[in-house]
Biotite code that builds the C-alpha atoms (Angstrom):
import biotite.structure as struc

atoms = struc.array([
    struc.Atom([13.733, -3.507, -19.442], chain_id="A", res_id=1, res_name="UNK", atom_name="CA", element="C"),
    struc.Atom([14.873, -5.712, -16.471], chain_id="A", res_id=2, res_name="UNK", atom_name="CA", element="C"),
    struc.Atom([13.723, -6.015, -12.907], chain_id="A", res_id=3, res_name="UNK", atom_name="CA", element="C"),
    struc.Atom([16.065, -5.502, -10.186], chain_id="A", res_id=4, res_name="UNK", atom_name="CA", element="C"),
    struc.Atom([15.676, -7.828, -6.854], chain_id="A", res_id=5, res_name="UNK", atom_name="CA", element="C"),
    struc.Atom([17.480, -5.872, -4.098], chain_id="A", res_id=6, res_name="UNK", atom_name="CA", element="C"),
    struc.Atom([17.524, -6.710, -0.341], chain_id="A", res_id=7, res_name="UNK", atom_name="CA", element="C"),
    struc.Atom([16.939, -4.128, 2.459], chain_id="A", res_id=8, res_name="UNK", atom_name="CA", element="C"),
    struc.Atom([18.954, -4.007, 5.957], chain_id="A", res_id=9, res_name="UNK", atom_name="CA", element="C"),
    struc.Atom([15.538, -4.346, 7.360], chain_id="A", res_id=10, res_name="UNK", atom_name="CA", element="C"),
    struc.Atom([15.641, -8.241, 5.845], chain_id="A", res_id=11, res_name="UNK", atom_name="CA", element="C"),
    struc.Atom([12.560, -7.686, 3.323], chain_id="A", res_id=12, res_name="UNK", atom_name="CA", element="C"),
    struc.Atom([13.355, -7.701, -0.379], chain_id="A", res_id=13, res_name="UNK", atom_name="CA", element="C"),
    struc.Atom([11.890, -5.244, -3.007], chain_id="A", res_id=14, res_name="UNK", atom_name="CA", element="C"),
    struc.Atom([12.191, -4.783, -7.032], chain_id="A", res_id=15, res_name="UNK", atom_name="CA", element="C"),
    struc.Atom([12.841, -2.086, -9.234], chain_id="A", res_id=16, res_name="UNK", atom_name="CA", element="C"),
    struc.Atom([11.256, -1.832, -12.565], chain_id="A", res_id=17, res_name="UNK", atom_name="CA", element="C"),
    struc.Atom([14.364, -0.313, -14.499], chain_id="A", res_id=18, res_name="UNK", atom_name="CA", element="C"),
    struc.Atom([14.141, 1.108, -18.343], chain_id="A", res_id=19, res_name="UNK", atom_name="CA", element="C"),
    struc.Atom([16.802, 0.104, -21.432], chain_id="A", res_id=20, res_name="UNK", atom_name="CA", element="C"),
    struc.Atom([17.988, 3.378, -20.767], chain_id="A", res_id=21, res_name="UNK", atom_name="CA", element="C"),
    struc.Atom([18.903, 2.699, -16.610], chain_id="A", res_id=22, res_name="UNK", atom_name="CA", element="C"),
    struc.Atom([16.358, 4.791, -15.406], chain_id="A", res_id=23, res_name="UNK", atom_name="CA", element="C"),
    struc.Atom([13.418, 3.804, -12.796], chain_id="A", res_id=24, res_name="UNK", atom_name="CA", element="C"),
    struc.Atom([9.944, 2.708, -14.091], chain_id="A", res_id=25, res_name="UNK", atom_name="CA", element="C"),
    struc.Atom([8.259, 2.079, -11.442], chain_id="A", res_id=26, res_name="UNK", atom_name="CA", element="C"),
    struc.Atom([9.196, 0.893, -7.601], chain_id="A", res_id=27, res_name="UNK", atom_name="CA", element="C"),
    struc.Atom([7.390, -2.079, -5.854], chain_id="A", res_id=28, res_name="UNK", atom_name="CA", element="C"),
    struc.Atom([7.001, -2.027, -2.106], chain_id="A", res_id=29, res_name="UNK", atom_name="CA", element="C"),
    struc.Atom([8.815, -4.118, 0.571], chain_id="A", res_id=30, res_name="UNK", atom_name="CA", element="C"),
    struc.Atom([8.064, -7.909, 0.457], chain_id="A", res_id=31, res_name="UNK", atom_name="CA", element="C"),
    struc.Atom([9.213, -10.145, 3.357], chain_id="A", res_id=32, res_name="UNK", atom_name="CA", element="C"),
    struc.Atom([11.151, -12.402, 1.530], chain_id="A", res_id=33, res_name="UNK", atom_name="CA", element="C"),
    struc.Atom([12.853, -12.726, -1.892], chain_id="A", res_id=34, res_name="UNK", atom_name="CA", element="C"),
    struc.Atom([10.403, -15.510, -3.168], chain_id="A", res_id=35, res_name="UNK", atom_name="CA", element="C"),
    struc.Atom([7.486, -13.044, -2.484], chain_id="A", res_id=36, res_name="UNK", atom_name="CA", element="C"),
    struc.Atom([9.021, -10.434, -4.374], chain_id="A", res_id=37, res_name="UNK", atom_name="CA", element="C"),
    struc.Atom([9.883, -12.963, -7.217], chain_id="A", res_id=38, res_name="UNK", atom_name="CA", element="C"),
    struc.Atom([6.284, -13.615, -7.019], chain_id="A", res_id=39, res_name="UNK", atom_name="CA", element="C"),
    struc.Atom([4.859, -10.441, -7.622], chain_id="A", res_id=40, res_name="UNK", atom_name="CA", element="C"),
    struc.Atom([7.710, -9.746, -10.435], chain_id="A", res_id=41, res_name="UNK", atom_name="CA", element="C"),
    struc.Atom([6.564, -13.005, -12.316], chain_id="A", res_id=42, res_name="UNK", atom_name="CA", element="C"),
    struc.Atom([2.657, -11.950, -12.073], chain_id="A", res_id=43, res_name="UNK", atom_name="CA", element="C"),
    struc.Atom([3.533, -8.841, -13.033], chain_id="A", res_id=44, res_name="UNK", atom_name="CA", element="C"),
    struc.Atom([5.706, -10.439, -16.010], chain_id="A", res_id=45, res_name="UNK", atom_name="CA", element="C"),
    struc.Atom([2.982, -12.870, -17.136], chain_id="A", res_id=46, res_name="UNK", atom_name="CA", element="C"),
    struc.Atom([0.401, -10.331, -16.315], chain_id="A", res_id=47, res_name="UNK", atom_name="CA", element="C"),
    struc.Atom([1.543, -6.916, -17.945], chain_id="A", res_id=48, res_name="UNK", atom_name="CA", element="C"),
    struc.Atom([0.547, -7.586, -21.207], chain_id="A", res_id=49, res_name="UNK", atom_name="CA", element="C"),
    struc.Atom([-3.274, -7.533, -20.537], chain_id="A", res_id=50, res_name="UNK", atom_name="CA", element="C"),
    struc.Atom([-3.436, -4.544, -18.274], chain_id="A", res_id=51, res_name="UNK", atom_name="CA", element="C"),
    struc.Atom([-5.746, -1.698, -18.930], chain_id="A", res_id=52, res_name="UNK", atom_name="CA", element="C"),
    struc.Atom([-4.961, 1.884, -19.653], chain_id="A", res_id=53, res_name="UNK", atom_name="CA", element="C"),
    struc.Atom([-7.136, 4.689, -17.304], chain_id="A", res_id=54, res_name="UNK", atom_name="CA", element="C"),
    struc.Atom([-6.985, 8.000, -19.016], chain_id="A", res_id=55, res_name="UNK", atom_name="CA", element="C"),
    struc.Atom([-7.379, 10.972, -16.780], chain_id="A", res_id=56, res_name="UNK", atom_name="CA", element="C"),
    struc.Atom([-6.163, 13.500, -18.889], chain_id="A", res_id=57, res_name="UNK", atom_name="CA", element="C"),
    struc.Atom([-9.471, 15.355, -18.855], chain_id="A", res_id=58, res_name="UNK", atom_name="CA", element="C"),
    struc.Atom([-8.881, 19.143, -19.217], chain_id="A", res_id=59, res_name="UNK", atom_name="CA", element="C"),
    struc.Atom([-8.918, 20.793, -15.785], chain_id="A", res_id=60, res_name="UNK", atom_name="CA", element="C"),
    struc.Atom([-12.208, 22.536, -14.447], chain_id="A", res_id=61, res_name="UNK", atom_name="CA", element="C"),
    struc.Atom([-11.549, 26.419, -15.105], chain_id="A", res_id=62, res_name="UNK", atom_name="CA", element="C"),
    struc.Atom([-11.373, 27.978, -11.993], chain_id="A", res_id=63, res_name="UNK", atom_name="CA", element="C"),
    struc.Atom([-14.989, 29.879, -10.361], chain_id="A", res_id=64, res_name="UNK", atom_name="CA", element="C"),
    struc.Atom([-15.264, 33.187, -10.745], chain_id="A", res_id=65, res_name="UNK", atom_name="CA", element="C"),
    struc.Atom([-15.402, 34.913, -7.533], chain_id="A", res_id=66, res_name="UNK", atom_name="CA", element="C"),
    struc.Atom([-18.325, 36.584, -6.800], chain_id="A", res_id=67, res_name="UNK", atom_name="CA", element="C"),
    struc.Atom([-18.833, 40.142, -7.701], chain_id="A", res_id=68, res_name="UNK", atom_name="CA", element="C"),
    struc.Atom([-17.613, 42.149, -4.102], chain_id="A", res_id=69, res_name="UNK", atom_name="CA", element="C"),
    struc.Atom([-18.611, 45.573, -5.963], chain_id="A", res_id=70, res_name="UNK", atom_name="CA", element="C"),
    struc.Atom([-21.650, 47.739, -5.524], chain_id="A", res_id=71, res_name="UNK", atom_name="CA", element="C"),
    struc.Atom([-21.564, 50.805, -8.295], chain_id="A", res_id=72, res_name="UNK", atom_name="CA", element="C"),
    struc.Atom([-17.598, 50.155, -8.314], chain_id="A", res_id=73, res_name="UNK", atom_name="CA", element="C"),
    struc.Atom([-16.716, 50.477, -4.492], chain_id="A", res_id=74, res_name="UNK", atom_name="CA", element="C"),
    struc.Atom([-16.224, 47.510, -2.023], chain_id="A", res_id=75, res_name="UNK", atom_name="CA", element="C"),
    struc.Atom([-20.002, 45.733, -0.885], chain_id="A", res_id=76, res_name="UNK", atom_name="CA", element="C"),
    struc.Atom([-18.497, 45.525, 2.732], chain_id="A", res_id=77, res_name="UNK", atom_name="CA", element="C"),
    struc.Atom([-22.598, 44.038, 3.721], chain_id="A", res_id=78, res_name="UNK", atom_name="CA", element="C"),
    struc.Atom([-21.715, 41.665, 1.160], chain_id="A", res_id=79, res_name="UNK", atom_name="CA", element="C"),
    struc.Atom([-18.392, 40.552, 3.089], chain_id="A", res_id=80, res_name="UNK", atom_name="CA", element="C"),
    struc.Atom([-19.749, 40.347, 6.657], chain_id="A", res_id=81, res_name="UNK", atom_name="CA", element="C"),
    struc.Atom([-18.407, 43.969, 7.441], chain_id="A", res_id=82, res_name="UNK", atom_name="CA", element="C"),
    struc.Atom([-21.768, 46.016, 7.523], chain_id="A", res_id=83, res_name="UNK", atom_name="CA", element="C"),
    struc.Atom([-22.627, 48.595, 10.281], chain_id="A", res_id=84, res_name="UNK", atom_name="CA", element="C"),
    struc.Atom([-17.749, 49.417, 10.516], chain_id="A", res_id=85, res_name="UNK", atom_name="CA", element="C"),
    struc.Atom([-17.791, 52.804, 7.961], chain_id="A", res_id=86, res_name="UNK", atom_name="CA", element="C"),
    struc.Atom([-14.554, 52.671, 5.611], chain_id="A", res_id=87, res_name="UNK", atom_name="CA", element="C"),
    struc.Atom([-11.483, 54.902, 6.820], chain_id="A", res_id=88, res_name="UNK", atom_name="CA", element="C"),
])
């Protein structure tokens, strides 16, 4: 892995986290100048090794059933704000 130091036209520097393979790992922001963005890189250097892993691969909540719009199998149109208009 290497980090790449790159400078913007707006004057502020930024880094790019970049794989073996070339591709992107990760993208810091904007810093104003290149020691602040050497900064970061070397905390994030020194500091990488210790950092935590948050799973939040919980399953998803299955979705709510809707309730049942149905009285003896035609449309409850009470139910559905509609009471008092007779179906066409």
């Amino acid at each position: 892995m290497k980090f790449l130091i790159a400078a913007a036209d707006t004057g502020t520097y930024g880094f790019t986290l970049l794989g073996d393979d070339g591709q992107v790992i990760a993208t810091g922001r904007q810093y104003p100048d290149k020691a602040a963005a050497l900064a970061v890189v070397a905390d994030m250097m020194r500091e990488i090794g210790s950092a935590e892993i948050e799973e939040r691969t919980e399953p998803a909540q299955p979705a709510r059933t809707p309730p049942n719009r149905t009285v003896g199998g035609e449309p409850d149109l009470a139910r559905i704000g509609r009471s008092g208009i007779p179906p066409v």
